[in-house]
LOLO-156004 format. One record per residue: residue in three letters; x, y, z of N, C-alpha, C, O in turn. Coordinates in pm, 1 decimal, decimal comma, always signed. Example, Ala and Ser with C-alpha at 12.3 -4.5 7.8 and 13.67 -1.06 7.14 Angstrom:
BEGIN
PT/code/nxx/nyy/nzz/caxx/cayy/cazz/cxx/cyy/czz/oxx/oyy/ozz
PT/ALA/+1319,0/-569,0/+780,0/+1230,0/-450,0/+780,0/+1320,0/-330,0/+780,0/+1423,6/-331,9/+846,5
PT/SER/+1285,0/-225,0/+708,0/+1367,0/-106,0/+714,0/+1290,0/+3,0/+787,0/+1340,9/+113,8/+803,9
This chain:
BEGIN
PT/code/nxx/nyy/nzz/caxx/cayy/cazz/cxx/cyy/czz/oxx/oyy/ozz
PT/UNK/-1988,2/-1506,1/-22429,2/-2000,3/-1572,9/-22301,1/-1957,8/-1719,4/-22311,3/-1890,8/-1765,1/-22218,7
PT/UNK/-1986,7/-1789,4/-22404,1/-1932,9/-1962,2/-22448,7/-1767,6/-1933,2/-22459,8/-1685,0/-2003,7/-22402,0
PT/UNK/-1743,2/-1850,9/-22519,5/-1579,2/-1838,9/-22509,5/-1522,0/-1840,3/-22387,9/-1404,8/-1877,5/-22383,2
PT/UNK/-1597,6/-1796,3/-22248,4/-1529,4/-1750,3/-22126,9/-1587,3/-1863,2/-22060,5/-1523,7/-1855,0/-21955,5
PT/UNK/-1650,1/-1947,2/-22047,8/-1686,7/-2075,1/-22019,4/-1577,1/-2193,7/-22079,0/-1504,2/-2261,7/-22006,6
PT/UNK/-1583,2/-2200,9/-22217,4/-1451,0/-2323,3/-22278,5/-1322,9/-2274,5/-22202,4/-1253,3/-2362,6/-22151,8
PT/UNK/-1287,7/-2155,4/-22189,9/-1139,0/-2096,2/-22143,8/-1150,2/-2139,2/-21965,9/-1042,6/-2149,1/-21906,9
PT/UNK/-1271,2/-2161,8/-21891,4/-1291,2/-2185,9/-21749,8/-1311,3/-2320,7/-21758,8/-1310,2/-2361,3/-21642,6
PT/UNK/-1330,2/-2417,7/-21838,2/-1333,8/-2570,6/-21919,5/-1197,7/-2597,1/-21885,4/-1160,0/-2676,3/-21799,0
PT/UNK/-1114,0/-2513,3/-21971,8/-983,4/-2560,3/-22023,6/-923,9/-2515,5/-21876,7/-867,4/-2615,8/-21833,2
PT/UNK/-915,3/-2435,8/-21806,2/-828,7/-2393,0/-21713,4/-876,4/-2502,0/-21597,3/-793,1/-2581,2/-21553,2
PT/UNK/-1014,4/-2503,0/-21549,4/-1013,5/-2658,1/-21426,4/-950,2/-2785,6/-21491,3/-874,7/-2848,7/-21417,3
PT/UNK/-969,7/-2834,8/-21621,8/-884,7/-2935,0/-21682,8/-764,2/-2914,6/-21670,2/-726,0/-3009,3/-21601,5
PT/UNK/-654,8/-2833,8/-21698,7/-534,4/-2804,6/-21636,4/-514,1/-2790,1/-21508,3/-437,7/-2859,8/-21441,6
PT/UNK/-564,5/-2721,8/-21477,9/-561,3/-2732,0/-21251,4/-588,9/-2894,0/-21211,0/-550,5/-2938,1/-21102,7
PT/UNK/-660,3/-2978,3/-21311,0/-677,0/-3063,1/-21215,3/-578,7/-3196,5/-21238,1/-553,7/-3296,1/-21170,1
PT/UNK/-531,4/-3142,1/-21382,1/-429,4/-3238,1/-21435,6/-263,6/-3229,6/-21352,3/-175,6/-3313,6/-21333,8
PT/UNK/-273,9/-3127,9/-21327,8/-158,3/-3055,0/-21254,9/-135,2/-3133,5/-21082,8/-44,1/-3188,7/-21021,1
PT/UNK/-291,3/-3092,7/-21058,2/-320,4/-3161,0/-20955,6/-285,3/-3315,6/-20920,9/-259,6/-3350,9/-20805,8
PT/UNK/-286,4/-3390,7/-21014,4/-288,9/-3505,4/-21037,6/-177,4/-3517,1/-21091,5/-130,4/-3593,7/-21007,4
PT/UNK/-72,5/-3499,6/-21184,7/+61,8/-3525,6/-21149,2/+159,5/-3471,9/-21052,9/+271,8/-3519,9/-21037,0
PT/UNK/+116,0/-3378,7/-20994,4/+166,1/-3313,9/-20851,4/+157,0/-3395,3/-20791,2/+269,1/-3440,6/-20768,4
PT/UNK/+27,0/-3489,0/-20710,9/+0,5/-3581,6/-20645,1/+43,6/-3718,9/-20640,3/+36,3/-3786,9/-20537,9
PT/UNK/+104,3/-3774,6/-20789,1/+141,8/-3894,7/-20812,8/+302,5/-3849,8/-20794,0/+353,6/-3949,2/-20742,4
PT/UNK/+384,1/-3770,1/-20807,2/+558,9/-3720,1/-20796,3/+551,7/-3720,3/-20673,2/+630,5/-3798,8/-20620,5
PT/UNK/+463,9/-3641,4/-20579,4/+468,4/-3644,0/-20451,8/+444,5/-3817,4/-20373,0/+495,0/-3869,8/-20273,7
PT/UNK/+342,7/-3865,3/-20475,7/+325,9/-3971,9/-20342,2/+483,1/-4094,0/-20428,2/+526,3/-4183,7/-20355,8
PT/UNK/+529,9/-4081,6/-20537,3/+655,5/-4131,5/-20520,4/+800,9/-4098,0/-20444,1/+889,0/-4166,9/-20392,9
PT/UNK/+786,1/-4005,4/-20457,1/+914,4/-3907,1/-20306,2/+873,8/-4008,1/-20204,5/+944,2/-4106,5/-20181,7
PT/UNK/+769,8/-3986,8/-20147,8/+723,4/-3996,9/-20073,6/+721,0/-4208,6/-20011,1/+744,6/-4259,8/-19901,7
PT/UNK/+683,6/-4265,4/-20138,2/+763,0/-4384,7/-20106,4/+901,6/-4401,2/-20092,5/+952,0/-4455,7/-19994,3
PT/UNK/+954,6/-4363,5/-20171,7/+1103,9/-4398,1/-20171,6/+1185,9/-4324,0/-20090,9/+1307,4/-4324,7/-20111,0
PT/UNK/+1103,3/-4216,7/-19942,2/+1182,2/-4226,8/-19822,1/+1168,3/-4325,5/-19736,7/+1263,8/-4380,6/-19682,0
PT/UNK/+1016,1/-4363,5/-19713,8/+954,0/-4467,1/-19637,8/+1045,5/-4595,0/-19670,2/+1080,3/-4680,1/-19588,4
PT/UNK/+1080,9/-4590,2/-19823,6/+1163,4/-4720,0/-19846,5/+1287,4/-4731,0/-19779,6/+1319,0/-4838,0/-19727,6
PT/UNK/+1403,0/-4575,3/-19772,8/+1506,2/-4582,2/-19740,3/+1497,7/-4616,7/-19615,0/+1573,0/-4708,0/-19581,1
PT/UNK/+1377,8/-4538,4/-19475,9/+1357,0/-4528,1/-19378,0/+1337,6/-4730,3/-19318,9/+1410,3/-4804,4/-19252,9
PT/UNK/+1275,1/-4738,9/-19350,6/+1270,6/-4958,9/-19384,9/+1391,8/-4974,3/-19394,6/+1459,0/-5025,5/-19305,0
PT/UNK/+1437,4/-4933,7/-19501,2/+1572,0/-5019,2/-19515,6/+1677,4/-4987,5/-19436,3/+1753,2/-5080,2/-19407,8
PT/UNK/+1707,3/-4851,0/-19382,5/+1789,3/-4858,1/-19275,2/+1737,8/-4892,3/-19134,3/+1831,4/-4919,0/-19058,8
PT/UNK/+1596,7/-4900,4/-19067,2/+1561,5/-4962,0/-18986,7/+1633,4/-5106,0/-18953,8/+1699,2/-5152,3/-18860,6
PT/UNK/+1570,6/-5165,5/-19119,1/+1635,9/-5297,4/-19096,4/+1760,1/-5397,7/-19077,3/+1777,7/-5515,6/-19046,7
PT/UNK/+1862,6/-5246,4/-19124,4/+1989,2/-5254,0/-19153,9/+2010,4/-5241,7/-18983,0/+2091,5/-5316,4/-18928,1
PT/UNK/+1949,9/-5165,4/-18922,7/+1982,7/-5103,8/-18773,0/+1955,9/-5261,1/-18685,4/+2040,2/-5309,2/-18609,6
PT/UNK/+1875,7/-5299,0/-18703,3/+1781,0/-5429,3/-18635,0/+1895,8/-5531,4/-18672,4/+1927,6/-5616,2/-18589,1
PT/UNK/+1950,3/-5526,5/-18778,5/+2031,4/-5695,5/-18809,7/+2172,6/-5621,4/-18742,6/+2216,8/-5681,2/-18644,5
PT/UNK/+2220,1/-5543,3/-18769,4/+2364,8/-5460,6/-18715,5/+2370,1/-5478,3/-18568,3/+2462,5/-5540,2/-18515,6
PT/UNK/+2268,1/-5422,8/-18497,5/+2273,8/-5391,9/-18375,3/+2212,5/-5543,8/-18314,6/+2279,7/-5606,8/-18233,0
PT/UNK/+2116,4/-5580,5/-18349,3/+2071,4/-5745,0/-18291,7/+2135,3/-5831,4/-18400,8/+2239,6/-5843,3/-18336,4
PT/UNK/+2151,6/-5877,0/-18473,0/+2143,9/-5991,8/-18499,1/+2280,2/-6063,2/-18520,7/+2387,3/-6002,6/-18523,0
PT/UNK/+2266,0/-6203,5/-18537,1/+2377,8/-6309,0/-18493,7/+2414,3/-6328,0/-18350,9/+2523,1/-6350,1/-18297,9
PT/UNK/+2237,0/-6306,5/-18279,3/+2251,1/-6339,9/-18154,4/+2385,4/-6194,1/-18045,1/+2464,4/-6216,2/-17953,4
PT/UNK/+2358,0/-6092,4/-18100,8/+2440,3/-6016,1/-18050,8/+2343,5/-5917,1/-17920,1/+2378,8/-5843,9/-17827,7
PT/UNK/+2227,1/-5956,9/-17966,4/+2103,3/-5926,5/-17851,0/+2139,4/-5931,5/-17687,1/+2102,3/-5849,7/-17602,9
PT/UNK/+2233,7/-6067,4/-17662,6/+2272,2/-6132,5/-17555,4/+2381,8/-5994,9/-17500,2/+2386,3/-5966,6/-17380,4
PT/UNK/+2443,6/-5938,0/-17577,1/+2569,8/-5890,5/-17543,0/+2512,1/-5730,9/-17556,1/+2586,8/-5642,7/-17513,9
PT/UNK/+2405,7/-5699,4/-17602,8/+2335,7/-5571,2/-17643,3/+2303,9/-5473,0/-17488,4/+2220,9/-5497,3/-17400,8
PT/UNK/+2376,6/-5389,2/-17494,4/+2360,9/-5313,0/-17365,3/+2277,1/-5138,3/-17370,5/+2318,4/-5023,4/-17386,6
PT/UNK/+2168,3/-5190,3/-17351,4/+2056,3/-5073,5/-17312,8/+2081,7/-4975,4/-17240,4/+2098,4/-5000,9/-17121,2
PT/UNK/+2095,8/-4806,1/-17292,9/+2171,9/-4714,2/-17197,9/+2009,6/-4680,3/-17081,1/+2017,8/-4662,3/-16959,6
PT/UNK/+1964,1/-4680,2/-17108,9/+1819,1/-4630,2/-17010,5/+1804,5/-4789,9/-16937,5/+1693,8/-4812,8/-16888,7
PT/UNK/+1872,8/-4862,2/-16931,0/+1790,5/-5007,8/-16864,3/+1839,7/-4951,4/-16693,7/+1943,3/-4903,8/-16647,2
PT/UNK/+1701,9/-4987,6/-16636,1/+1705,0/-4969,3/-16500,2/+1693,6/-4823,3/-16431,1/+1676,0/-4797,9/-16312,0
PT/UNK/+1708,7/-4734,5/-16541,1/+1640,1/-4577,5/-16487,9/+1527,5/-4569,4/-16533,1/+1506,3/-4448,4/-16539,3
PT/UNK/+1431,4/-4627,9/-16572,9/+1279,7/-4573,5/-16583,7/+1238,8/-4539,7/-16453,8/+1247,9/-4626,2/-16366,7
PT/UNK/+1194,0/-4425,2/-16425,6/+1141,4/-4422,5/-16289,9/+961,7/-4475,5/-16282,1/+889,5/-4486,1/-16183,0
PT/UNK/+930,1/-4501,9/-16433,9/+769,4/-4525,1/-16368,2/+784,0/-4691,5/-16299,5/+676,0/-4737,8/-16262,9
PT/UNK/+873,7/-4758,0/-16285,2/+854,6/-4861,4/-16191,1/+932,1/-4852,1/-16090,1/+934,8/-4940,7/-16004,7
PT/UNK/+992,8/-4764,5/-16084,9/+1071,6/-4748,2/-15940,2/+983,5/-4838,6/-15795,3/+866,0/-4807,9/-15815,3
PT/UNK/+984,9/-4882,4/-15733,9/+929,6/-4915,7/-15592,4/+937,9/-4848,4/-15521,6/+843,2/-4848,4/-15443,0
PT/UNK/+1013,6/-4778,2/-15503,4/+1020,5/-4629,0/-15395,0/+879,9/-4535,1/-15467,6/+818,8/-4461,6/-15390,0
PT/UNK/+849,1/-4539,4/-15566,6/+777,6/-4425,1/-15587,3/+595,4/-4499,6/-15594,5/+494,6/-4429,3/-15587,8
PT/UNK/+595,2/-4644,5/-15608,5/+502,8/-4685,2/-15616,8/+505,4/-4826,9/-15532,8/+537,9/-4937,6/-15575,9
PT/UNK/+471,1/-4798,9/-15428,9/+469,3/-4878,7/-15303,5/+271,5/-4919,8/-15271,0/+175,4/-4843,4/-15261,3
PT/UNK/+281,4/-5070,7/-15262,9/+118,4/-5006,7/-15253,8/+119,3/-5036,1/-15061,9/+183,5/-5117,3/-14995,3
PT/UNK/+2,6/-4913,2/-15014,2/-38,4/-4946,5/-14883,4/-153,0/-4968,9/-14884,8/-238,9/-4953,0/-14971,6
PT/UNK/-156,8/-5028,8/-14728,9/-280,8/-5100,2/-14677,6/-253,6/-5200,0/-14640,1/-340,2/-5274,3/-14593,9
């Protein structure tokens, strides 16, 4: 019975070691999209705005939002 106990010892020590470098590979993937995802954000933000190109930056949705329309929200009384 001590034999089938050390062998259930040894096997949660492996499951949990497993566990735990599973968890540390994953949470590095896992930065270094977040990183790429940043870095092309930021690449997007200086490309598309910056050097003052904001001024000249033309918004395809500007002026169709309908939740401020005035036709649709008129107040009475």
């Amino acid at each position: 019975m001590t034999s089938f106990f050390l062998f259930l010892s040894d096997a949660f020590k492996w499951a949990f070691g497993f566990y735990d470098i599973f968890g540390n590979v994953l949470n590095w993937i896992l930065f270094a999209v977040c990183c790429v995802l940043f870095t092309y954000w930021c690449y997007v933000l200086v490309v598309n705005l910056g050097n003052n190109k904001d001024k000249e930056y033309y918004s395809p949705t500007e002026g169709k939002n309908p939740y401020y329309d005035p036709a649709i929200y008129k107040k009475e009384g």
